[in-house]
N, C-alpha and C positions, 0 to 999 in steps of 0.2 A: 752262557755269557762269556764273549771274548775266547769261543771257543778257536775262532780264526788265526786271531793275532797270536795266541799261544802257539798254535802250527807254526805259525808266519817264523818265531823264534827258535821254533826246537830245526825247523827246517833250515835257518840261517847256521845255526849252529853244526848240523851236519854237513853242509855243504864246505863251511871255515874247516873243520877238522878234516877232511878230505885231503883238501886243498894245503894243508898247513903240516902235514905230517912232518917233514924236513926241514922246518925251519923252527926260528925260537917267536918271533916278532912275524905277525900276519902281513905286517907290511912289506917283510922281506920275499913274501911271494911272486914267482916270477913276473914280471909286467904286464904282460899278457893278459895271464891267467888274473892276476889281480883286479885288472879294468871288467874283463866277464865277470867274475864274480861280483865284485861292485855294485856293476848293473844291474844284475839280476835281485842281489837282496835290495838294491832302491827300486826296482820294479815289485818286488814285493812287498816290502813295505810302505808304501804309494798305494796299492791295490787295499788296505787296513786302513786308510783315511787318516795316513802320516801327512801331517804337512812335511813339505818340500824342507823349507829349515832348521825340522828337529831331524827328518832322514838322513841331513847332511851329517847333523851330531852324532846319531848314530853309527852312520858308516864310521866316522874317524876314531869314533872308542872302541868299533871292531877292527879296523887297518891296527888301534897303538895295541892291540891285545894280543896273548896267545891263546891258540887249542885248548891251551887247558885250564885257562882261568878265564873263556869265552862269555861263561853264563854269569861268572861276577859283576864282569867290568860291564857286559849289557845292563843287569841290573843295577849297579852302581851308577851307570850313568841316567838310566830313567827315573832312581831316586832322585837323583837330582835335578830331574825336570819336574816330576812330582811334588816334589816339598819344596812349599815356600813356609814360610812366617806362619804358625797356626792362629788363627783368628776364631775367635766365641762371640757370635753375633747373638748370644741367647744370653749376654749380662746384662745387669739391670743399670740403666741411666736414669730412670724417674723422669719419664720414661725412655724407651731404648725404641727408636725409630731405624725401622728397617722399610728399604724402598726395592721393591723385584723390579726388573727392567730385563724387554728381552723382544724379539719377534711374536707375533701371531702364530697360535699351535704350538711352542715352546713350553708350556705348561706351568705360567705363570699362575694363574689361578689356585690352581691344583695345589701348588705345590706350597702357596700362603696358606691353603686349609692346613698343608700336612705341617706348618710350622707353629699354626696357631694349635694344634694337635701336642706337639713336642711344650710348648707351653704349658697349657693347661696341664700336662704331667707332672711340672716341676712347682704345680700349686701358686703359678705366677696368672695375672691375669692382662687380658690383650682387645683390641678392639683392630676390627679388620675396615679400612677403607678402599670402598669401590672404586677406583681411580679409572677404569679401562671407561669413559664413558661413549667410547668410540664405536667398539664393535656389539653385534645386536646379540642380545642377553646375557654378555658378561657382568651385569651387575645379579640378574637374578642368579648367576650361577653362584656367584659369591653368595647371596644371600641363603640362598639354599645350602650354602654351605654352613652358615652361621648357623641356621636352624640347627643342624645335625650336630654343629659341636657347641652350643648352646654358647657360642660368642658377636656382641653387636658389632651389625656391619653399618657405617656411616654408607650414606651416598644421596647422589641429587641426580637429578632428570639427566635422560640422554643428552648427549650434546654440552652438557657444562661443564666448567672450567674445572678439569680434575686436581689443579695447585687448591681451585679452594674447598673441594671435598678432601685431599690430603689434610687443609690446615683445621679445618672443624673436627677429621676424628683426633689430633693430635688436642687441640681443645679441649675434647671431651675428656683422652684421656689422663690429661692435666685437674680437668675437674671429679673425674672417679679417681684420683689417683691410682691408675693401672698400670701395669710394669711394662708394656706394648702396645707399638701401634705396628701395624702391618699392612703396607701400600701395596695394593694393585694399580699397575697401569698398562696402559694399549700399547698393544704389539703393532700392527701395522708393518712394512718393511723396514729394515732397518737402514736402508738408503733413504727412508722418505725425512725430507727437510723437517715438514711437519710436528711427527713423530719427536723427532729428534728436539725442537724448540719446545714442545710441550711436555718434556720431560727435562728438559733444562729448567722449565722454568717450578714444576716440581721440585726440585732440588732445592733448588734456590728459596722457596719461599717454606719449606718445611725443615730444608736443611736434615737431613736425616744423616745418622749414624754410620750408618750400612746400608751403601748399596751394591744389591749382588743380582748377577745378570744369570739369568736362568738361562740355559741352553737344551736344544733337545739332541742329546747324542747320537741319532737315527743319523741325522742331516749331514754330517762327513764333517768334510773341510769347511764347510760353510761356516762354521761353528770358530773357524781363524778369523775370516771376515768380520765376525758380528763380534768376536771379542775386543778386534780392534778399530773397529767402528763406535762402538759403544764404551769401548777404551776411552777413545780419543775427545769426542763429542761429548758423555757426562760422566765417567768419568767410576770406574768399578771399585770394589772393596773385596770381593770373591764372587764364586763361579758356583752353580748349581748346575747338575747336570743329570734329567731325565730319561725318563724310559731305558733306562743302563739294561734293563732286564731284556730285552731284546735287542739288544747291539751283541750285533756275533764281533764282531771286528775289532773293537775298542780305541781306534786309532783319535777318536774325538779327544778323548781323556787327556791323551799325552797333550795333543796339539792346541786344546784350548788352553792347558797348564803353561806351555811354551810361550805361547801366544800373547796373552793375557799378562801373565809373570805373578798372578791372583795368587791365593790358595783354592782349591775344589774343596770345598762346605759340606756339601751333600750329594747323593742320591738317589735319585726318586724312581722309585720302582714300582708299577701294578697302582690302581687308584686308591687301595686304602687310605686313610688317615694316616697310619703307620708303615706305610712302605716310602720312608725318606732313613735313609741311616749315614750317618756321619762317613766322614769318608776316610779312609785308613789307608794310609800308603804301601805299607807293605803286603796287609792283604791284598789289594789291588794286584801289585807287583808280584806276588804267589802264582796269580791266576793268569797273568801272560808268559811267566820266562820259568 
C-alpha cells in the first residue's frame, strides 16, 4: 500500500540533497537547476495521482525548506492537508442519520454493511435503508447484507422514490428506538443532473446528520472531480475512501483531503465486515514519507 508514493518522496528527497549541498534555503538553488528539478518532482508527483494544486503546495514547502530538515517540512506540510476538524459520525442523536453518497462501483453498499458492522460492536442498534433504487440488485445486495449481520433493511420496489424509503427507515427507527439509520443511495455518474436532484431531494426530506461521500481510491484524480461535484451540488460532512489496500500510489488520499477540505473517516479495505479502520493521520503519513 502506497508503496509508490513512498519511492515518489524518498526519491524527491535525494534528488533536493544533491542539488542543495551548497546552499542553506532550496530556493537559493541555482535558477536553472531549480526549474529542472521542479519539473521533474511535479512530473512525479502528478504520475501518484497528486492533484495539480496540492503538487503546487508541495513544491513551495520544498523550494522554503532545506536538505536537512527536507522530510519534516514534507511531512509537515501533508499533515496539514490531512487534518482537518476530527468528526465521530458513530454518536448517538436518537437517532443519528448517516446518508453515503458517491458514484457507481465506489463501494457504497459495502461499505454501509462494514458501518452497520462497527455499530453492532458498540452494542448500539441500526437499521439500513435501501435507497440506491436505481441500479439492478442493489437492494438485494443490501439485503443480503442484513441477513449476514442480522440488521433490518427498509426498501420498496425498483424504481421508487428513495426520499421516501429514506423517510420510513428513519420512522421506523424512531418507532424501535434505534441509535442508526444508514442510507444507501444510487451512484450513477456524478455529472448526471438526475443523480444529483435525487439526492438533494434525499437530504432535504430526511435531513440527515452526516453526509459522507464514499470514494474508490483506485480512480486517481477523478476523486478531485467527484469531491467537488458532490461538494458543491449536496453538499459533504467527510470522506470515505475504499479499496486503499490496493492503491500502490496514494495520491487520492492527499487530493480528495485538499479538495474536499472534509476530514477522511475511514478506510475500506478487502470485503470483510471489518476491513473499514478509522483513519489515522500519522500512520498514514509513516507509510509515504
Amino acid at each position: 500500500m502506497f508503496s509508490k508514493l513512498k519511492k515518489t518522496f524518498s526519491k524527491i528527497s535525494s534528488k533536493v540533497k544533491k542539488e542543495a549541498s551548497k546552499v542553506n534555503v532550496i530556493k537559493q538553488i541555482e535558477s536553472s537547476k531549480l526549474k529542472k528539478l521542479s519539473n521533474d518532482l511535479e512530473d512525479e508527483l502528478l504520475s501518484n495521482n497528486i492533484a495539480y494544486g496540492v503538487v503546487n503546495e508541495i513544491l513551495d514547502a520544498v523550494k522554503n525548506s532545506n536538505a536537512k530538515n527536507l522530510k519534516l517540512d514534507l511531512k509537515n506540510k501533508l499533515k496539514e492537508i490531512l487534518s482537518s476538524e476530527k468528526l465521530n459520525i458513530l454518536d448517538t442523536k436518537n437517532p443519528t442519520i448517516i446518508m453515503l453518497i458517491g458514484v457507481n462501483g465506489a463501494g457504497k453498499t459495502t461499505t454501509l454493511a462494514k458501518l452497520a458492522q462497527k455499530i453492532k460492536k458498540t452494542e448500539k442498534k441500526c437499521v439500513m435503508a435501501a435507497g440506491d433504487t436505481f441500479r439492478a440488485a442493489a437492494i438485494e445486495q443490501l439485503e443480503q447484507h442484513g441477513k449476514n449481520l442480522d440488521v433490518k433493511v427498509i426498501s420498496h420496489n425498483y424504481g421508487s422514490d428513495s426520499a421516501a424509503v429514506a423517510f420510513d427507515a428513519v420512522e421506523h427507527a424512531k418507532s424501535k428506538n434505534l441509535d442508526y439509520v444508514l442510507i444507501d443511495t444510487a451512484g450513477r455518474n456524478h455529472a448526471n443532473e438526475d443523480l444529483m436532484r435525487e439526492l438533494a431531494k434525499v437530504k432535504r426530506v430526511v435531513k440527515p446528520h452526516y453526509t459522507i461521500l464514499v470514494v474508490d481510491s483506485l480512480t486517481g484524480n477523478d476523486v478531485v472531480d467527484q469531491a467537488k461535484l458532490f461538494g458543491e451540488k449536496i453538499g459533504i460532512d467527510g470522506v470515505i475512501l475504499t479499496k486503499i489496500d490496493a492503491d500502490e500510489r496514494g495520491g487520492a488520499i492527499i487530493s480528495v483531503a485538499h479538495e474536499s477540505g472534509k476530514p477522511i473517516l475511514f478506510l475500506g479495505s478487502g470485503q470483510g465486515y471489518n476491513d473499514l479502520e478509522e483513519f489515522d493521520t500519522d500512520k498514514i503519513l509513516n507509510q509515504i514519507i
